[in-house]
C-alpha positions as CSV (number, residue, x, y, z in Angstrom):
1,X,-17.9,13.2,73.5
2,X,-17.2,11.4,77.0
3,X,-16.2,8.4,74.8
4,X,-13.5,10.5,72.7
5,X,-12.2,11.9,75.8
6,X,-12.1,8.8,77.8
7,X,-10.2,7.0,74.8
8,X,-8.4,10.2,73.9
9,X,-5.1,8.4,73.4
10,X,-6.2,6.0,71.0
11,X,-7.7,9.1,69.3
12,X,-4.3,10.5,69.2
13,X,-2.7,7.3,68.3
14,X,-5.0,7.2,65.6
15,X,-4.6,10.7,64.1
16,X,-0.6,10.6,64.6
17,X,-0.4,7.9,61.9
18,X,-3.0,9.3,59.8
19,X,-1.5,12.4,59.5
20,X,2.3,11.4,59.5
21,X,1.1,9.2,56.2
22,X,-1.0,11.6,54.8
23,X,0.6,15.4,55.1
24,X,4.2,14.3,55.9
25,X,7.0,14.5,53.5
26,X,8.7,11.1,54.9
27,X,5.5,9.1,54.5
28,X,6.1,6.2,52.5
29,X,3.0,7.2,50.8
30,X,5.2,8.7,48.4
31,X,8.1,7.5,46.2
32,X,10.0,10.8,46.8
33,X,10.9,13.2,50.1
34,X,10.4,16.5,48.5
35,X,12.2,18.0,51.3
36,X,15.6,19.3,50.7
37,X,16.9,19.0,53.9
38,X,15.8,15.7,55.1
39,X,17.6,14.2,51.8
40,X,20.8,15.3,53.4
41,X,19.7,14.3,56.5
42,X,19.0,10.9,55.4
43,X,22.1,10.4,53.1
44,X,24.3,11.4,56.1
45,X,22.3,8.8,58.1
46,X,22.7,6.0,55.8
47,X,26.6,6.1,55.6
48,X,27.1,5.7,59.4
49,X,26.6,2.0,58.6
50,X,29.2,2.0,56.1
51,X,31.4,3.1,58.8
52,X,31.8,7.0,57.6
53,X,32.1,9.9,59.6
54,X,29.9,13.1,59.9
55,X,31.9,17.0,59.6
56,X,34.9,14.7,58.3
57,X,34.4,12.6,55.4
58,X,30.3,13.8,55.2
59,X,29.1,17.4,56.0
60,X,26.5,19.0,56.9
61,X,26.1,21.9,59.5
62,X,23.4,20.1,61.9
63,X,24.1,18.3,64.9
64,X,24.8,14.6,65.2
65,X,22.0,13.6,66.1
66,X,19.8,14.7,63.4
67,X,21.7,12.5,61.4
68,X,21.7,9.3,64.2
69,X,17.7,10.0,64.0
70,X,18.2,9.6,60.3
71,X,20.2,7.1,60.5
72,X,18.0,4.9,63.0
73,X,15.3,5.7,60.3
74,X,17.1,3.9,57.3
75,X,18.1,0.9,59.6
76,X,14.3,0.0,60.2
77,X,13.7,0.5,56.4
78,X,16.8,1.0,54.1
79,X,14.2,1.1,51.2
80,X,12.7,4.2,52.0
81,X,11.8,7.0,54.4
82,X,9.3,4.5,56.1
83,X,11.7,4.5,59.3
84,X,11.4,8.1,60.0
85,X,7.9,8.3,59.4
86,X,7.4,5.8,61.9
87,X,10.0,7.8,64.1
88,X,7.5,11.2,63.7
89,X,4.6,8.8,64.5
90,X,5.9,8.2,67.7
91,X,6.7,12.0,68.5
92,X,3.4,13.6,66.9
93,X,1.8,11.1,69.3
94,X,4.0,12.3,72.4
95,X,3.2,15.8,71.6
96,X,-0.7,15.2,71.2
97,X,-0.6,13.2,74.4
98,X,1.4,15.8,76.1
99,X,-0.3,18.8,75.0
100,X,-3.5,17.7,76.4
101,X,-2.0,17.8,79.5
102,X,-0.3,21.6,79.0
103,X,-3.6,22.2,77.7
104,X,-5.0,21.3,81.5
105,X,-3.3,24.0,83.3
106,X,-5.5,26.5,81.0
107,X,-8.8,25.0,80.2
108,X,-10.5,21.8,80.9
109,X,-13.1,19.4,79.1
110,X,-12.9,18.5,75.2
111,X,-11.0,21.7,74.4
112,X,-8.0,20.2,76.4
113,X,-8.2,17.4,74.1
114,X,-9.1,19.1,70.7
115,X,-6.8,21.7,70.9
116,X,-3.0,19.8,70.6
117,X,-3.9,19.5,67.4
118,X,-2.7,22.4,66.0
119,X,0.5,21.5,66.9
120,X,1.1,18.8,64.6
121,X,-1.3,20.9,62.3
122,X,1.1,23.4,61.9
123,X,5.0,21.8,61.9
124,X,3.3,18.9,59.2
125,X,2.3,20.5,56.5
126,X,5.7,22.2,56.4
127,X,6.9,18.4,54.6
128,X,8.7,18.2,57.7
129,X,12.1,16.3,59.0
130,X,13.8,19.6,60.6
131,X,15.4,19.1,63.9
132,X,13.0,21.1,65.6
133,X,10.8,19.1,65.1
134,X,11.9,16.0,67.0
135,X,12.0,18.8,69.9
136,X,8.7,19.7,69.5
137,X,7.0,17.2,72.1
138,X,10.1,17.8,74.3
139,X,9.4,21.1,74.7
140,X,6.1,20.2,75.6
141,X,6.7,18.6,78.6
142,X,9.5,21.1,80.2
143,X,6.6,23.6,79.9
144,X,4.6,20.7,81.8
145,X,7.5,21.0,84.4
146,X,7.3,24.9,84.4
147,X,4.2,24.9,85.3
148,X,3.8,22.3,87.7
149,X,6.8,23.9,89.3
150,X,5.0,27.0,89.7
151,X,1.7,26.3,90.7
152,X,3.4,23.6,93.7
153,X,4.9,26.7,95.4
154,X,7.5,24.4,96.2
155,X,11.0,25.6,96.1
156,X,13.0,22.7,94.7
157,X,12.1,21.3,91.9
158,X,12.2,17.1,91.9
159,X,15.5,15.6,90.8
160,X,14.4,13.5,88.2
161,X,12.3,16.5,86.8
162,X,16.0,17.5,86.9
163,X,17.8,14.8,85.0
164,X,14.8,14.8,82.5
165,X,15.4,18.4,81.4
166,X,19.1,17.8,81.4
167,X,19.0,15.1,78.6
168,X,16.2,17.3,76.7
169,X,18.4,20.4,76.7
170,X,21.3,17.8,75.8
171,X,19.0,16.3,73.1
172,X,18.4,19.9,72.1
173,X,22.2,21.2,71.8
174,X,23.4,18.1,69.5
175,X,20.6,18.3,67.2
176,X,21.0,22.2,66.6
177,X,22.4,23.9,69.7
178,X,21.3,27.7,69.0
179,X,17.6,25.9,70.1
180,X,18.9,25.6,73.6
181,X,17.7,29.4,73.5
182,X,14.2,27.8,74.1
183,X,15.5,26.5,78.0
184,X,17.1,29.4,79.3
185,X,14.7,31.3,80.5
186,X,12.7,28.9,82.3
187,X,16.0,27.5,83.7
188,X,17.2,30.7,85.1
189,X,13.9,30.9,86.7
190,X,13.8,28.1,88.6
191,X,17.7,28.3,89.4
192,X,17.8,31.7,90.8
193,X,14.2,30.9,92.9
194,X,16.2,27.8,94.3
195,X,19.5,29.8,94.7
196,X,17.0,32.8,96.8
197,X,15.3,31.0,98.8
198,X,17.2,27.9,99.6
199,X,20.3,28.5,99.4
200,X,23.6,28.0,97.4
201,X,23.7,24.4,98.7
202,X,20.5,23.1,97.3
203,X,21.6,25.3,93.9
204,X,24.7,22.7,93.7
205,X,23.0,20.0,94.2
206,X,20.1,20.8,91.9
207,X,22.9,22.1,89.2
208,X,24.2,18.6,89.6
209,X,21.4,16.8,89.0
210,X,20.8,18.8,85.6
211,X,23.8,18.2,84.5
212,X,24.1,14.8,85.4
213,X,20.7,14.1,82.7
214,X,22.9,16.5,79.9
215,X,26.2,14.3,80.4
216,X,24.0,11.2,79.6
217,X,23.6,12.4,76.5
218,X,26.8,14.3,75.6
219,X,29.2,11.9,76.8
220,X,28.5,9.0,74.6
221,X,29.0,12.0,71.6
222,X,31.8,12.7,72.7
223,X,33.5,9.4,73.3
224,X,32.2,8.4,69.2
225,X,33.7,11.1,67.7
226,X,36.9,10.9,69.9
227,X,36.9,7.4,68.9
228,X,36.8,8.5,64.9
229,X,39.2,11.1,65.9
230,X,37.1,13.6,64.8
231,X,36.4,15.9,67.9
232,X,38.2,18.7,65.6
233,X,35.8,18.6,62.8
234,X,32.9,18.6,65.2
235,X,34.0,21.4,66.8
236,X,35.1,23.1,63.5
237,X,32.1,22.2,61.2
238,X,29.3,22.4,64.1
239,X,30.4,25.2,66.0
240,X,32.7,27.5,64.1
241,X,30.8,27.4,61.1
242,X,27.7,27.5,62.2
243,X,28.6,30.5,64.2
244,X,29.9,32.2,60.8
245,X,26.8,31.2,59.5
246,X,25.1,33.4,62.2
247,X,27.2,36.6,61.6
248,X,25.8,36.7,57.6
249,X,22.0,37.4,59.2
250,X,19.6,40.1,57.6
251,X,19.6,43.2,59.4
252,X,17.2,42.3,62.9
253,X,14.7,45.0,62.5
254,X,13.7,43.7,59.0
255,X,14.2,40.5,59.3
256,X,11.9,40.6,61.9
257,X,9.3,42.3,60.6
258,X,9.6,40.1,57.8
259,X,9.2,36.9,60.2
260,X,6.3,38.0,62.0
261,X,4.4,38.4,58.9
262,X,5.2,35.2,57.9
263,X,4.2,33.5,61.4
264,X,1.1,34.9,60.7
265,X,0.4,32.6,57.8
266,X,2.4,30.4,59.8
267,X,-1.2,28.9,61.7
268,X,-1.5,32.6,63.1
269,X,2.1,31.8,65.3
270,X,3.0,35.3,65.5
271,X,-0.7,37.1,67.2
272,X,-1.2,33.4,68.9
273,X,2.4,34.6,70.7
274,X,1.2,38.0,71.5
275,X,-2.0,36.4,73.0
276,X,0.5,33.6,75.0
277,X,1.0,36.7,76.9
278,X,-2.0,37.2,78.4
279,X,-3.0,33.6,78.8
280,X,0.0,33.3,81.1
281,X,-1.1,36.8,82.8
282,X,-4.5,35.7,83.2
283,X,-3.7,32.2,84.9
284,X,-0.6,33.2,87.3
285,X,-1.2,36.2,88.3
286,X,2.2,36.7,88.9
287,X,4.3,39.3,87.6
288,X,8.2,38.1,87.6
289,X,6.5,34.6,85.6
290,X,5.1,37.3,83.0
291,X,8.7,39.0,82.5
292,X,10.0,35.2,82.4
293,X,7.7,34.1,79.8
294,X,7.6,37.7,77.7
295,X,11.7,37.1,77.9
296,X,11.6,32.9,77.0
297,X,9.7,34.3,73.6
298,X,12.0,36.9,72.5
299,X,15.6,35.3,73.7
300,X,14.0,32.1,71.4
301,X,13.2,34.8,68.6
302,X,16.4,36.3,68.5
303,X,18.7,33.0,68.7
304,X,16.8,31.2,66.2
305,X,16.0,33.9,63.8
306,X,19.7,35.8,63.9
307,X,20.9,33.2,60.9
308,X,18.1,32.4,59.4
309,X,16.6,32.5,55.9
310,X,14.0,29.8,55.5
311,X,11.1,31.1,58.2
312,X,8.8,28.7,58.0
313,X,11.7,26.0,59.4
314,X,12.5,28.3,62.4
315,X,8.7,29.3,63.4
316,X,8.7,25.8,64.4
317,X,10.8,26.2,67.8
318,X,8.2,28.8,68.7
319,X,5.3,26.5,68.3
320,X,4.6,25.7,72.1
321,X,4.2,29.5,73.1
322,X,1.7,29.8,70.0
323,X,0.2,26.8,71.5
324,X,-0.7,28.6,75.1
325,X,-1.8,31.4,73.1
326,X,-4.5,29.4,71.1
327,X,-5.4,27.6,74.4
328,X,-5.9,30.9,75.9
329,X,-7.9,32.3,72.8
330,X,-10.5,29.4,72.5
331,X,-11.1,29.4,76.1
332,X,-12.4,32.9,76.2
333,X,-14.0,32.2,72.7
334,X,-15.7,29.6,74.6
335,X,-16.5,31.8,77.7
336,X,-17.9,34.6,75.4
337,X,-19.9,32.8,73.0
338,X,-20.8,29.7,74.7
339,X,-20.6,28.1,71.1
340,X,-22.1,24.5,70.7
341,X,-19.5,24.1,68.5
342,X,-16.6,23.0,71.4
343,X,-18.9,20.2,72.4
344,X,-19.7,18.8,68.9
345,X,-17.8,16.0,67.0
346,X,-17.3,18.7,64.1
347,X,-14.8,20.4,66.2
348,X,-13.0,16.7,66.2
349,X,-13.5,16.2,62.1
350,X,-12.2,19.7,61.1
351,X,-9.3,19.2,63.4
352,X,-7.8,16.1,61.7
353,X,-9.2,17.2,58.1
354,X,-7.9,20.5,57.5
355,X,-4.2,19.4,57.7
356,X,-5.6,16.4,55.4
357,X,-6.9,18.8,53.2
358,X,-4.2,21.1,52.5
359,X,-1.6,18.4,52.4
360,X,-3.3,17.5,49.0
361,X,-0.4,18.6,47.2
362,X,1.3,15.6,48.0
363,X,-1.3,13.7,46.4
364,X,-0.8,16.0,43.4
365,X,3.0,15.2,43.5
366,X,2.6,11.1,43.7
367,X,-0.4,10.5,41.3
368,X,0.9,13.2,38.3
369,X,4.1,11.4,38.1
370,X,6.2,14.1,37.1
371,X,9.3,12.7,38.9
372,X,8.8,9.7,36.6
373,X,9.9,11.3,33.8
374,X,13.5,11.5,35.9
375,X,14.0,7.9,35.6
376,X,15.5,6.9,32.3
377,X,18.5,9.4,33.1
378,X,18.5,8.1,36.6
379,X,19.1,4.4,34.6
380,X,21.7,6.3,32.5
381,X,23.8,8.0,34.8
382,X,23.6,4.8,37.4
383,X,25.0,2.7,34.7
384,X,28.2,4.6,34.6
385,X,28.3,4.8,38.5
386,X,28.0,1.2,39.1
387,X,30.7,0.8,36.3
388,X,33.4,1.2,39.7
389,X,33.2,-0.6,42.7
390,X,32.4,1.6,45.9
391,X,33.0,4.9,43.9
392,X,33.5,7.9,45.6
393,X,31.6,11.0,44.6
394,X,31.2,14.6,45.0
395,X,28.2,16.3,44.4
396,X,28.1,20.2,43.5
397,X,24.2,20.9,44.3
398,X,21.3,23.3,44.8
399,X,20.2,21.4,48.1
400,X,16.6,21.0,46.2
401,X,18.5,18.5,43.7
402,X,17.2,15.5,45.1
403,X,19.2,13.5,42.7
404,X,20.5,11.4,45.6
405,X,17.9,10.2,47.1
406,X,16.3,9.3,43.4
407,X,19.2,7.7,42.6
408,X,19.5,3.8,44.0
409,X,23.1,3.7,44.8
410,X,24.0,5.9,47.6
411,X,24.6,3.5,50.0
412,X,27.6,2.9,47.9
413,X,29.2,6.6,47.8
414,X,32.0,7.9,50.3
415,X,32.1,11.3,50.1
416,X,29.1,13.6,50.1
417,X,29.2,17.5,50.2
418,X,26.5,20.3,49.8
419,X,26.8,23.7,48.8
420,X,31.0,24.6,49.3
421,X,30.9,27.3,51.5
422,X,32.8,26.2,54.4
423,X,36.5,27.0,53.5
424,X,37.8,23.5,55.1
425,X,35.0,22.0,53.0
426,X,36.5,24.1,49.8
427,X,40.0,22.9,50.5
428,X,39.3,19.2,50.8
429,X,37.3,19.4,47.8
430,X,40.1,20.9,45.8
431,X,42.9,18.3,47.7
432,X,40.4,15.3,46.3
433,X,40.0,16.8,43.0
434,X,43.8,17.4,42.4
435,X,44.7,14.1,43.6
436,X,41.8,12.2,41.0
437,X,40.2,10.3,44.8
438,X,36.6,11.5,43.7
439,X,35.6,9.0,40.7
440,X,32.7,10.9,39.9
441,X,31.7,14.3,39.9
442,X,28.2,15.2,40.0
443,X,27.7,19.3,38.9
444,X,24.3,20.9,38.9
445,X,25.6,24.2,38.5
446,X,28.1,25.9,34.9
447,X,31.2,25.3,35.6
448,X,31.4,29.2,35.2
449,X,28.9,29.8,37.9
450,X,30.8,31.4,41.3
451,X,30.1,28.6,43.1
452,X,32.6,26.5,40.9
453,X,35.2,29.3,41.1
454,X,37.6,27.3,43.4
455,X,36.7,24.1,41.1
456,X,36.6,24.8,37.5
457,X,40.6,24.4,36.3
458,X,41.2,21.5,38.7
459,X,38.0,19.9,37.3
460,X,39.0,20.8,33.4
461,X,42.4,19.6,33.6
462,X,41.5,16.1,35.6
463,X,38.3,15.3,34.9
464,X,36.4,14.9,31.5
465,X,32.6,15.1,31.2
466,X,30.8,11.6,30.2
467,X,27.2,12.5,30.5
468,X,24.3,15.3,31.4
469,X,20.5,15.2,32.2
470,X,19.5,18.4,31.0
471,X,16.1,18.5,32.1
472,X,16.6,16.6,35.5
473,X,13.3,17.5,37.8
474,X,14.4,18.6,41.4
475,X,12.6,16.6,44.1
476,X,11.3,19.8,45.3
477,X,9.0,20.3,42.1
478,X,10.0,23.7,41.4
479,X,12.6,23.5,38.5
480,X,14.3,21.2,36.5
481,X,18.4,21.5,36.3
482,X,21.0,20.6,34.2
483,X,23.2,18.0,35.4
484,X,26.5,17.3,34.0
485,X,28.3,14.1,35.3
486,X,32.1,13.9,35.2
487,X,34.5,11.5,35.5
488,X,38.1,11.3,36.5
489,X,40.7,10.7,34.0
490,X,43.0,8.2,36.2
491,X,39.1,6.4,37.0
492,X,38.1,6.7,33.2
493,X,40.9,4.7,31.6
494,X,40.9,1.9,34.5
495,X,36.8,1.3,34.0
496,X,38.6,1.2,30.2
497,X,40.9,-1.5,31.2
498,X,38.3,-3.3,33.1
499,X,35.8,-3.4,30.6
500,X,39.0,-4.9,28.2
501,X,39.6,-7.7,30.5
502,X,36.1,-8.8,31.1
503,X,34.0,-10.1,29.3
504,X,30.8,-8.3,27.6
505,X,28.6,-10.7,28.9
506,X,29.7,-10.8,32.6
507,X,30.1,-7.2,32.5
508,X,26.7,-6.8,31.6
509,X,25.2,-9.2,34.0
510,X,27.4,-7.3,37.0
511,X,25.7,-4.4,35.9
512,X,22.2,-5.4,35.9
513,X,22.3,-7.1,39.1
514,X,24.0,-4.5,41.2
């Protein structure tokens, strides 16, 4: 095991790609990204190179960097998700490679290299893409810093320590800013320590030199969208909504409960928590660091959990303190039992296999083709896309739909909306609809469904229905839908007059070429 250790990165190396093409979503292993969200995310990346704007003319409730990430993605390989995956390569690596060295503060030998690997273990097999994700290895190293802060006993810590946490925290707010809850705690910490005992003057400066590393970060933002003239719809889509969003939370007591049963199955996130506890206890010694860490856990709980209703995304923010807590449970496993096992390749194997193993399902997806079936009405419903140039195109979608990204011509669409429930959203939808601008409609819901309240006389009186795929299979796997394309009546009769002046035989060849 000396050799392992001694060429630990490679290891890590290794195992990042393997299990970025094996158990992640994005892997371009796979024809389809059976994650909902990173569709969007990906479709709202793509059209920042057609020179679109995020909250304004594309929306989506994330931060702009989600979708830059995206987009950086699709501009190393507009054919697929093979960009991003290469993206998560890089960060499962940082977080293996960092965790070791978390790990060091807690326990030493092969554990500290074995154990990182439940980090990747657990946020993977979720079919990744989230934005907490990308923070994952982030958060990683400002525990590093933490720690290292604590254990010098010195009282300031080091500038660029600083400016590094600044850009992280910056990083954090503009991919999904209620994850900045994860910082504040260990912020405050070290902030009022500097403020006691060296005075307001060294506070400034340290203040300063955080927000110096956040600027970096947030001032480029903010220059783009003032550019675009969009600063407004930031604010409103971003902010605002997502602050609306909060308000319609579960009642906390049960919501909670509910989440720490589902951390359990969540690679045991909840108890490893609890156990974080004394792990931290154990090591320190030091009473005010308990209350700081006991406090960092349940300020992150409550601002990440207050609007949520998919668990399994959120648990992913709280990863790093189930990480402490597994470090802390193996090394008294280890202490207790003196088990073999810890020094033994096996340890190694069953790491990097059991995410393998349970990612088989996406094996099961690719090789029983049942998204296959999807593509002659794919073929059918393209053909009357590509029948306009540059069409612009609502779509009224379960966020599952995963027509989009099944469908080869995105990159060609303007307008692209998810679930109306914004009300600026609603009333920009009903402006374009009145006024015939969207070409095409794309509706996965009855036009007498609640959702398609606001819609469903504009739609009848301007647009007519040209097509349906009634047993479309969501990208998800779970259900097939019923889609129903439409087609405005101003866009209908000039495709008409088009198709009069041209040709069959150009027309045709236009068509198959596009």
């Amino acid at each position: 095991m000396e050799h392992f250790v001694k060429y630990r990165n490679w290891y890590y190396l290794g195992t990042s790609i393997l299990f970025v093409l094996i158990a992640a979503s994005t892997s371009p292993l796979y024809e389809f990204n059976r994650n909902p969200d990173g569709q969007v995310y990906m479709d709202i990346g793509k059209m920042l190179f057609y020179g679109k704007s995020p909250y304004s003319e594309l929306f989506d409730h994330k931060g702009p960097l989600i979708f830059l990430l995206y987009g950086v993605g699709y501009a190393i390989n507009p054919g697929n998700f093979f960009g991003v995956a290469l993206i998560e390569i890089i960060f499962t690596y940082l977080t293996l490679k960092w965790g070791y060295r978390l790990s060091n503060f807690f326990t030493k030998g092969i554990l500290c290299t074995i154990i990182p690997f439940y980090l990747p273990l657990c946020y993977l097999l979720m079919s990744a893409g989230h934005p907490a994700e990308f923070l994952i290895p982030f958060q990683i190293l400002s525990l590093i810093y933490f720690f290292e802060y604590f254990y010098s006993r010195n009282i300031l810590l080091p500038s660029i320590k600083l400016w590094n946490l600044g850009m992280i925290v910056s990083f954090a707010f503009w991919l999904k800013f209620n994850l900045c809850s994860f910082w504040l705690v260990p912020l405050f910490f070290i902030l009022f320590r500097i403020w006691k005992q060296a005075g307001a003057r060294r506070l400034l400066k340290s203040v300063s030199h955080f927000s110096g590393g956040f600027m970096a970060i947030t001032m480029p933002i903010l220059i783009y969208y003032g550019i675009q003239g969009t600063l407004n719809d930031l604010y409103e889509c971003y902010f605002s909504y997502n602050f609306s969003y909060g308000t319609e939370a579960q009642p906390f007591a049960w919501f909670t409960w509910r989440l720490f049963l589902k951390g359990i199955t969540f690679g045991g996130c909840s108890l490893l928590m609890i156990f974080s506890n004394y792990t931290v206890w154990k090591h320190t010694k030091s009473v005010p660091f308990l209350i700081a860490w006991i406090a960092g856990i349940l300020i992150t709980w409550i601002a990440d959990f207050m609007g949520g209703r998919a668990p399994y995304n959120y648990f992913i923010i709280l990863l790093p303190y189930a990480f402490i807590g597994l470090v802390g449970l193996m090394e008294l496993v280890k202490e207790k039992l003196q088990w073999k096992l810890f020094y033994s390749r096996k340890l190694y194997l069953l790491a990097i296999l059991c995410p393998l193993a349970a990612s088989s399902y996406n094996f099961y997806q690719k090789f029983t083709g049942k998204l296959k079936e999807n593509n002659r009405g794919l073929e059918k419903i393209c053909a009357h896309l590509r029948s306009i140039t540059d069409p612009q195109i609502i779509h009224f979608m379960d966020l599952s739909f995963g027509f989009v990204q099944q469908a080869p011509v995105y990159p060609k669409l303007k307008f692209y909306i998810i679930r109306p429930t914004w009300d600026k959203a609603v009333k920009e939808v009903c402006f374009y609809l009145t006024n015939q601008k969207a070409d095409f409609l794309i509706v996965s819901f009855p036009l007498d469904a609640p959702i398609m309240e606001p819609y469903k006389n504009i739609i009848l009186k301007n647009y007519i229905p040209i097509d349906e795929l009634p047993n479309f299979r969501s990208a998800s796997l779970n259900h097939s839908m019923h889609i129903t394309l439409y087609q405005s009546k101003r866009s209908k009769e000039q495709s008409i007059h088009r198709h009069l002046a041209v040709p069959t035989q150009t027309t045709a060849k236009q068509v198959s070429s596009f």
